[in-house]
N, C-alpha and C positions, 0 to 999 in steps of 0.2 A: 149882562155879560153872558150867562147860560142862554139866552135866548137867543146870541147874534152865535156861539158855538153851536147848539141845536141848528140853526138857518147854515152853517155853514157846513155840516156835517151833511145833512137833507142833498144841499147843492151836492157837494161831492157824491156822494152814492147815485145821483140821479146823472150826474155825470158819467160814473163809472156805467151804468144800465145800456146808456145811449150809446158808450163807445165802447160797449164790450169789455173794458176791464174785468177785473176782480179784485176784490178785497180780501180774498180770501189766498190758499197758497195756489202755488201755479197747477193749471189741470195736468193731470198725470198722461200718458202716454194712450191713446185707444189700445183696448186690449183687442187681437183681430181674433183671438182661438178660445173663444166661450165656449163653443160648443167638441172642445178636444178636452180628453186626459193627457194632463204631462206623461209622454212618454217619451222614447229614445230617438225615434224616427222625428218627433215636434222640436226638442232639443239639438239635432242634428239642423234641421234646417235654421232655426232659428240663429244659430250661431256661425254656420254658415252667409248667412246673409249680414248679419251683424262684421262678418270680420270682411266678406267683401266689397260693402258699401261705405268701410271705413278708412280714409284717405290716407291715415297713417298707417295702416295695415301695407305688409309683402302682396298681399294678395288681391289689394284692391280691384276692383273690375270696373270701367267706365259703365255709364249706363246704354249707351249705344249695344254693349258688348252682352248685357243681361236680357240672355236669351236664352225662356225656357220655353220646352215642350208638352203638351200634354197629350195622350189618348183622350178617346175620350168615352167610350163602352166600358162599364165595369171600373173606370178609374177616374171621375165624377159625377157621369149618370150611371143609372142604375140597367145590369145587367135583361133585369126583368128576369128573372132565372125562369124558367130552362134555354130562351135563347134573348137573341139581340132586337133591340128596334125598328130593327131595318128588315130583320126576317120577319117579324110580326107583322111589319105593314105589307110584305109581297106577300105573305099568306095569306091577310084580309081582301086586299089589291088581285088576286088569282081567284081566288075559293069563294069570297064572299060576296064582294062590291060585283053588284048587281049590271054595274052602269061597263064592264069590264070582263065578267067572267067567260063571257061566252067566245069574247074575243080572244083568248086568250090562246099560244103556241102550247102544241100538246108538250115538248116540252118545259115550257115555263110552267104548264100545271103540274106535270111532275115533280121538279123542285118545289113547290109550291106543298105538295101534298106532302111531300119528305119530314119540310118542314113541321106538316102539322102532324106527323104521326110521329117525328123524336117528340116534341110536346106533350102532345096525348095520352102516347102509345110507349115511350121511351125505349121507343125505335134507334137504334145506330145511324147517324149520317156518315152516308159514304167517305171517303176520304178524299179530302182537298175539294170539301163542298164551298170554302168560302171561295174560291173560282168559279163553280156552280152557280151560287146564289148571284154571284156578280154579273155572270151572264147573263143572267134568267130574269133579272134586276131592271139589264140595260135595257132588254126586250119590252117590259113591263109596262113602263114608261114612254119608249119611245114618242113621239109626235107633241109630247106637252110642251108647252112653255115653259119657260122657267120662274113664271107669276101661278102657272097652274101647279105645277109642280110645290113649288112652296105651301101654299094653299091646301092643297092635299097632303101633305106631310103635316101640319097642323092640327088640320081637322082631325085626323086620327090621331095626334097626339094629345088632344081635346077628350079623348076617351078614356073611359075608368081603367086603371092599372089593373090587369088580371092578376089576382091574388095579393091585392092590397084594398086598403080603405081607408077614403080619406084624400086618396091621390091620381092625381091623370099624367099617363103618360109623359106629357110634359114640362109638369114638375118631378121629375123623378130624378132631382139633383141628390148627390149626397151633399148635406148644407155645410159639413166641416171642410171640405173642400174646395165650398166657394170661397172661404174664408181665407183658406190660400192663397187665390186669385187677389183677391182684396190685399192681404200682406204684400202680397211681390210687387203690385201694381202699388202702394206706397212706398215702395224702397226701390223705384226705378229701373224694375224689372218690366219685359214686352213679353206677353208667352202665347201662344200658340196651339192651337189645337191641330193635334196630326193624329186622325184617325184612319180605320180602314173603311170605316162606314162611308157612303156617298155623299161626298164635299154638299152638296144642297141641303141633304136630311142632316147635315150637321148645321149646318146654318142657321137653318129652319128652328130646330130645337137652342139652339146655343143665343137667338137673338132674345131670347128674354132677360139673360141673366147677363147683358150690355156685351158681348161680343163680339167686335168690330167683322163681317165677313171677309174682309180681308185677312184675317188672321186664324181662317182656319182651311186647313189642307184635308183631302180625303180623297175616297177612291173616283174616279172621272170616268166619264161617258163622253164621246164627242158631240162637240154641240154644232149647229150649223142655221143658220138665219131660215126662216121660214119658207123664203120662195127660192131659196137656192138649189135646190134639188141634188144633181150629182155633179154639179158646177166645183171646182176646185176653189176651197176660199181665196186662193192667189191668183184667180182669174177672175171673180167675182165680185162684185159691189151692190153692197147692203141699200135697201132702199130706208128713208125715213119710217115709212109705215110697216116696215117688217118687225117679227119677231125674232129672239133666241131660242130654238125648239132643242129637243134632248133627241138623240140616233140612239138607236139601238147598237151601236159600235162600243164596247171596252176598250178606253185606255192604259187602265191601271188601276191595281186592286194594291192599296196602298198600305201594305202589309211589309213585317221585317225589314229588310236592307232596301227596299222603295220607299219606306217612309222616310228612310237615310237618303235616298237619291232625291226625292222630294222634296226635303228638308234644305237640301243642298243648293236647289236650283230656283228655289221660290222663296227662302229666308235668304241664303247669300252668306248665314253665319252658322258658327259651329257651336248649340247653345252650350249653355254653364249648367241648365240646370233639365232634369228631365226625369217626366213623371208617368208611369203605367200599372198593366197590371196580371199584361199577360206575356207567351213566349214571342208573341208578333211584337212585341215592345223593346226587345232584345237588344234587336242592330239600332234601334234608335238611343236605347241608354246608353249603347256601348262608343258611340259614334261621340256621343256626348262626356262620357268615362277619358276616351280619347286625345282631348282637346287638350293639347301641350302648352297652351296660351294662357288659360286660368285654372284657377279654382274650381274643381264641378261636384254636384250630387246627382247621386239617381236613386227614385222613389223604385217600390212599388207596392200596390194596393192589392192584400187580399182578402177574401172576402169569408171571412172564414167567421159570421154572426147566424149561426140559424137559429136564432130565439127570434130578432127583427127584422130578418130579409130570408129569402130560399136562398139556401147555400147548401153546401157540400164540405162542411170544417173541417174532416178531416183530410180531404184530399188539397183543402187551402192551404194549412199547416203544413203540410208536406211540402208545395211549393215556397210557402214562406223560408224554411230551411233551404229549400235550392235556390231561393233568391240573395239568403244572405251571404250563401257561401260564394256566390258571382259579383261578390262585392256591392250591392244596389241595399240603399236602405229599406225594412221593412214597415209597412202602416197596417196593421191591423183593426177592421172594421168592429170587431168585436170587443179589443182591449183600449182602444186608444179614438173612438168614436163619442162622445156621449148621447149624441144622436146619429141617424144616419139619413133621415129624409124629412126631418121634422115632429116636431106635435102635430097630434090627430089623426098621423098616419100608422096603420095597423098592421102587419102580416094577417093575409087571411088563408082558406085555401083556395086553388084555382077552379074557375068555373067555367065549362064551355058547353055550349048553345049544342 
């Protein structure tokens, strides 16, 4: 009798292996925020989301309708303090890259050199340089493709993080934030990257960590097919064997209330949820704040940890008080992180050649 109990017991649990059962109690829920401290801003969103993906809830939101926003400089990659991604690579792309410099517009070398003397030298940049640098930007690039273009955004994103160890360029995610992405994308949220940085170099960087390109907005260049010249695209027809090259033309440096006209014309909705971390984020939370249809929050990220990244904590503090009093929740890098880029990764000092 024990022996046909033993054979039938054996069966069952071999059973349970093959179809996944368990014999034990039901698996508990993924925890998505390991890497966060409970705090006000985790709590806020979590119950947020809890009370609008729940059917009996006043406030429910269809999932069509859960549409959030993200920046993306400083508010899940990293700042790279003293300045942005996009300026590093036009100052490498001006100043350095061999294959480029000589070519280059006296002035795109100017901004180019601006760039590296606030760096270096903590120099002032003139006022309303990110207009500037967008310029100086479009010029930079001109004639690439848009396979070279990418390619080159990589390969220097390939390169060691000045003033870190440990890390390149293009892992310089903050990892509590991707975990974000991860939560909302389990609870039937669609979110969006809306930077001011160039719609490509967000690309570029954002396809590692699954990204859909479709789903991120930034500042544009005109683009125009290879052999088209000063042909009107609406007179024009693309051959098979052409490419998509980049003009030197600005169309839009997708900052404050353009990230709203943006947002507008190329989502189609008015999200619920919406996350940043500076004042170009504003007209985007507020557009969001707005929305009479549901439910919303709005983030924002400061960076106010200088024991494990270059910050400036006291003038982040400062903003975190002006952020709360605008209504926008606060995430603090320092309080409510437990990492910020991972193990292994170091604050060092800066070093240049």
């Amino acid at each position: 009798m024990k022996k046909h109990f033993y054979i039938f017991v054996l069966c069952t649990l071999s059973l349970c292996m093959f179809f996944g059962c368990s014999t034990n109690e039901p698996a508990q829920p993924k925890e998505y925020f390991t890497l966060w401290n409970q705090c006000e801003a985790l709590t806020a969103l979590q119950t947020y989301v809890e009370d609008v993906t729940n059917p009996n809830s006043p406030n429910y939101i269809e999932a069509s309708d859960r549409i959030a926003t993200f920046d993306m400089d400083g508010t899940f990659i990293g700042e790279l303090y003293p300045t942005y991604f996009e300026y590093n690579l036009l100052e490498y792309r001006v100043l350095d890259d061999t294959a480029y410099r000589d070519k280059a517009p006296e002035d795109v070398r100017h901004t180019a050199q601006e760039i590296r003397d606030f760096v270096r030298n903590g120099t002032k940049l003139p006022d309303h340089f990110d207009m500037k640098h967008a310029h100086a930007a479009a010029k930079a690039y001109a004639g690439m493709t848009l396979a070279q273009f990418d390619r080159y955004v990589k390969a220097y994103a390939a390169r060691p993080a000045n003033g870190f160890a440990g890390m390149t360029y293009g892992q310089s995610f903050y990892k509590p934030m991707l975990q974000v992405f991860d939560y909302l994308a389990a609870n039937g949220f669609t979110y969006y990257v809306v930077s001011g940085s160039d719609r490509f170099i967000c690309r570029a960087l954002t396809e590692s960590i699954g990204i859909a390109p479709n789903r991120v907005i930034g500042m544009d260049v005109r683009l125009q097919s290879s052999a088209q010249g000063t042909e009107a695209g609406v007179n024009y027809t693309m051959g098979k064997e052409e490419d998509i090259i980049r003009t030197d033309e600005l169309l839009i440096k997708n900052l404050k209330t353009n990230k709203v006209l943006q947002i507008a014309q190329e989502i189609g909705k008015v999200p619920v949820l919406s996350f940043g971390n500076s004042g170009g984020d504003c007209a985007m939370h507020n557009y969001c704040l707005g929305n009479t249809a549901h439910k919303t929050l709005a983030f924002m990220l400061i960076a106010d940890d200088d024991e494990r990244d270059h910050a400036n904590r006291d003038k982040a503090l400062q903003l975190g008080d002006q952020w709360r009093e605008a209504g926008y929740q606060v995430i603090s890098m320092h309080d409510d992180f437990k990492t910020i880029y991972g193990s292994g990764v170091e604050k060092t000092e800066f070093v240049f050649e």
